[in-house]
C-alpha positions in Angstrom: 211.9 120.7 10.8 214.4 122.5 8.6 214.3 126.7 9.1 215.3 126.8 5.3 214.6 124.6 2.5 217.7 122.6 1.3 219.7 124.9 -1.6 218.9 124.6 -5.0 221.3 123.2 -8.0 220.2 126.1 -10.9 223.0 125.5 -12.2 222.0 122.1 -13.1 218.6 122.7 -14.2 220.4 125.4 -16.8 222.8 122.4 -17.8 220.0 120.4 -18.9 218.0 123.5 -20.3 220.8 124.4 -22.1 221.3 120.6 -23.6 218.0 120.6 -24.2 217.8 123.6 -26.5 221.2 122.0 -28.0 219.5 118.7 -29.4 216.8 120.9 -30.8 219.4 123.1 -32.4 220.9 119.7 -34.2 217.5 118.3 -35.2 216.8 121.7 -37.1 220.1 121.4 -38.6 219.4 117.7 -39.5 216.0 118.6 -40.7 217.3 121.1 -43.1 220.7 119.2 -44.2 219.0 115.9 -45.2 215.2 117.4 -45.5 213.4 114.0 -45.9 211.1 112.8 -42.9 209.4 116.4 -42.4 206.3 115.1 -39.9 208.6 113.1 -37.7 211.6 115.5 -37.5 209.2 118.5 -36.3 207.1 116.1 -34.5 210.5 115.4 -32.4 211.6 119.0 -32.1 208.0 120.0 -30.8 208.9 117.2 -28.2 211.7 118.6 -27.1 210.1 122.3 -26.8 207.5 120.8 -24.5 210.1 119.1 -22.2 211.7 122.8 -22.2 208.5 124.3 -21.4 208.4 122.1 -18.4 212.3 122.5 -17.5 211.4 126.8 -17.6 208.2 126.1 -15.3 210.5 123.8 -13.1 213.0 126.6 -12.5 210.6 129.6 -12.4 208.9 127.5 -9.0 212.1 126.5 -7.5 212.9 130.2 -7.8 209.9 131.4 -6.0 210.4 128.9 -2.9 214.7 129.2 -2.4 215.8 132.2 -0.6 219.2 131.4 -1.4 220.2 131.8 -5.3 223.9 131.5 -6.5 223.2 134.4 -8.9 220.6 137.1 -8.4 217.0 135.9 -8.9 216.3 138.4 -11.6 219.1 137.2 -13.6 217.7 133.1 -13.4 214.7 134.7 -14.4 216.0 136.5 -17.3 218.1 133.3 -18.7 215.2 130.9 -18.3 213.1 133.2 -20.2 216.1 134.0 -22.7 216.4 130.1 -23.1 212.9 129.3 -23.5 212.5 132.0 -26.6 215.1 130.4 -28.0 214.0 126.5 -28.2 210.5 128.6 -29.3 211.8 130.0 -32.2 213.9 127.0 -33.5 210.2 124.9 -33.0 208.5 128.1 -34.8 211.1 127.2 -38.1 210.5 123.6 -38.0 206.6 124.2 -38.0 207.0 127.0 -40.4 208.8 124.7 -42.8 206.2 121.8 -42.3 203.0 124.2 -42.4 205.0 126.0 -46.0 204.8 122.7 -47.2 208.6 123.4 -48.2 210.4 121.0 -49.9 213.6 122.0 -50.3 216.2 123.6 -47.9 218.1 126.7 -49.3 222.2 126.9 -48.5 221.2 130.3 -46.6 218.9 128.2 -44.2 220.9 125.1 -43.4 224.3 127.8 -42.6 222.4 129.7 -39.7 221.2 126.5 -38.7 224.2 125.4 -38.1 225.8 128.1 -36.9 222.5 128.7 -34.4 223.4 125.4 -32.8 227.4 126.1 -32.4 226.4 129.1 -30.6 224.1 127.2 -28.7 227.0 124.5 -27.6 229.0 127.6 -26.5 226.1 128.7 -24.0 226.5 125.0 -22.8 230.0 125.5 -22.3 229.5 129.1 -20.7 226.9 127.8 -18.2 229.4 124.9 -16.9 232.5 127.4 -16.4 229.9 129.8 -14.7 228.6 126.9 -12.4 232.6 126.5 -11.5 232.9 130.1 -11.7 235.4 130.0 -13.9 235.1 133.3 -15.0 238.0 134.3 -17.2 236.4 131.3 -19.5 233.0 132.5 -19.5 233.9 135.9 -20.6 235.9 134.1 -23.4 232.8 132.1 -24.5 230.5 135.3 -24.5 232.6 136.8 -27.0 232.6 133.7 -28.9 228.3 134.3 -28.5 228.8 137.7 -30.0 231.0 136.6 -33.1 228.6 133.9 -33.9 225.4 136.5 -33.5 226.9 139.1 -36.3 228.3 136.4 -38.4 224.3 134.8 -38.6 223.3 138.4 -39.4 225.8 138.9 -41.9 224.2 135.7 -43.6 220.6 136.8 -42.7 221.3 139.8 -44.8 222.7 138.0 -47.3 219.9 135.9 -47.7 217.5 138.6 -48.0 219.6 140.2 -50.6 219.8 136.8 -52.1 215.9 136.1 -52.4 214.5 139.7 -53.6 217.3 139.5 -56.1 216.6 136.2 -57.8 213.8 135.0 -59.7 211.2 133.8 -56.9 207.6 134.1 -56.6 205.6 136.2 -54.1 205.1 133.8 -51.9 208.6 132.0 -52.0 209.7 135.1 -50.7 207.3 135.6 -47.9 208.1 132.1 -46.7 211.7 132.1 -46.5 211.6 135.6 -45.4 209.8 134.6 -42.0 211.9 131.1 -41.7 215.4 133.4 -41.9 213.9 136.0 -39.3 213.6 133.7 -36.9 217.0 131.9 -37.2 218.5 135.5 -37.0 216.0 136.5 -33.9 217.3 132.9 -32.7 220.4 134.4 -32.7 219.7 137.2 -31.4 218.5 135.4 -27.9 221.8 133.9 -27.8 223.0 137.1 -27.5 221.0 137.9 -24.8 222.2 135.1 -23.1 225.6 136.2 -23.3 224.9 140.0 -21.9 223.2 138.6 -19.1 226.0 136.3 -18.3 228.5 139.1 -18.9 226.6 141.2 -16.3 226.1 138.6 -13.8 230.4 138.7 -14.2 230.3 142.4 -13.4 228.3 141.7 -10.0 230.1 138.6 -8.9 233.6 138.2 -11.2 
């Protein structure tokens, strides 16, 4: 009989959460880039946020039966949540785009799209150094977090600034207005990754 249950890879399980969130990321870009094959294309990202609902259940249990974590519990907690609001919002554009019955992507769109899922490869890329604690590097690629978060509000701004000052309807507006404030609050949960990383450096860097 073993006295303690055999340690647990998080790190691992963030690796795939993180690649997970990262091929959602693309197929919103894709979506909006090529918009064609609406039903399928959000039928595949809603896919993929239900295998990342199961990945943040997965880690949430294996948290509650390890006593030993290689980062404090509160922080695996906070990252899986931080990662699961993210994969939520990207599904929350793609349904918002099929439900608007939108039929055409807008510049503003398919740029935080696509800057959204570089920021998400760079969480990818901070989660591996953090598993090697490499730390030097993952300080580097939460930086890298924070530049791409104020560079997508820049363009959110912009693209409010962009669609009260043209000619759209009412309802064009309300629309593209929600779809941008969730790429931006996207974004903004990226951030949040990258404070909590930068203070699990404080307490073990």
């Amino acid at each position: 009989m073993r006295l303690f249950p055999k340690e647990i890879d998080f790190f691992e399980i963030f690796d795939r959460m993180a690649g997970n969130v990262h091929t959602a990321s693309g197929q919103l870009v894709e979506l909006l880039k090529d918009f064609d094959r609406i039903d399928e294309r959000v039928q595949a990202i809603y896919s993929i946020e239900q295998q990342g609902d199961m990945l943040t259940h997965d880690i949430i249990k294996r948290l509650n039966k390890t006593f030993l974590t290689p980062i404090d519990r509160e922080d695996i907690h906070a990252l899986a949540d931080r990662m699961d609001d993210i994969l939520d919002l990207i599904w929350a554009v793609a349904d918002r785009i099929k439900i608007f019955k939108i039929t055409k992507s807008s510049d503003e769109a398919l740029s935080m799209a696509r800057d959204l899922h570089r920021t998400v490869d760079v969480i990818n890329m901070a989660f591996k150094e953090l598993s090697a604690k490499n730390y030097v590097h993952v300080q580097e690629h939460c930086i890298e977090i924070n530049r791409l978060e104020n560079r997508v509000d820049r363009n959110y701004k912009a693209a409010l600034a962009s669609l009260f000052d043209g000619d759209h309807d009412p309802v064009t507006i309300i629309k593209w207005k929600d779809i941008y404030e969730r790429l931006e609050e996207a974004c903004n949960r990226c951030e949040d990754v990258a404070n909590i990383l930068e203070a699990v450096l404080l307490k073990h860097g």
